[in-house]
Phi, psi and omega in degrees: 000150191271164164290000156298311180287324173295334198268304178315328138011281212258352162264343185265005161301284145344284206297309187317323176304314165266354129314301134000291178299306173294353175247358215012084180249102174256009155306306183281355148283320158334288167311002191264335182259172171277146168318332181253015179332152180248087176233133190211116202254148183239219189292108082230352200291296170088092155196194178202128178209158183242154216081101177292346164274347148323293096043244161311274167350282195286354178263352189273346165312307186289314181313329195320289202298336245264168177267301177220179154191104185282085167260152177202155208252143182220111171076037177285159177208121175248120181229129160282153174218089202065237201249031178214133162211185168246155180214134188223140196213128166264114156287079170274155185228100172241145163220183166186124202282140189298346186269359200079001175277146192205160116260168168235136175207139189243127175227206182193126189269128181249104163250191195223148195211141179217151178258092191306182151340265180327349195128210210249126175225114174292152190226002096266133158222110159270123170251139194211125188277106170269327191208143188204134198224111186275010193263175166233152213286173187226153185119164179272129182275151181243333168264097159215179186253122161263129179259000000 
């Protein structure tokens, strides 16, 4: 692969995430991490896990109650190195919840990438929270999810 092609890669990895999230497809969120994969988000939420099926569990626990969740990836940099790489992406969020509970939340994902067999896989991703409107958006939904 060329580095053009590694870097297109690695956005469309970024992307699958949130697409993933937004369809709550966790085969295919599964598939995006290395097996000892890392994601470790910080305050205000505060936590960490290891596994990508781990991983995947806990966003899919969080992900359960929710009505939709439009997240979209913004502004990735991508820098390859061999079979390694960094990527840095701005994150907007909105959900709303079955209970009526919602945020809007805006960050930056600092991830670490490695390339397998299979492709592009994140082996870390840090989130760090620039902004959180613990309210919940108004308006009518039209989209929601049965698990």
């Amino acid at each position: 692969m060329s580095d053009l092609e590694d870097r297109m890669a690695i956005r469309e990895l970024v992307e699958r995430w949130s697409d993933g999230t937004n369809n709550h497809d966790w085969a295919a969120l599964e598939a995006l991490f290395t097996e000892d994969a890392v994601w470790d988000v910080g305050e205000p939420l505060s936590f960490t896990v290891q596994g990508r099926r781990q991983i995947v569990a806990l966003l899919r626990e969080k992900m359960q109650p929710s009505q939709y969740v439009v997240q979209t990836p913004h502004a990735i940099i991508v820098n390859v190195q061999g079979n390694t790489a960094s990527a840095r992406s701005t994150i907007h969020e909105v959900c709303r919840f079955a209970d009526g509970a919602g945020l809007e939340m805006m960050g930056t994902y600092f991830d670490e990438l490695v390339k397998e067999p299979a492709g592009w896989r994140f082996r870390r991703r840090n989130y760090r929270c620039t902004f959180l409107n613990p309210q919940p958006p108004s308006g009518q939904v039209y989209r929601t999810f049965a698990e």
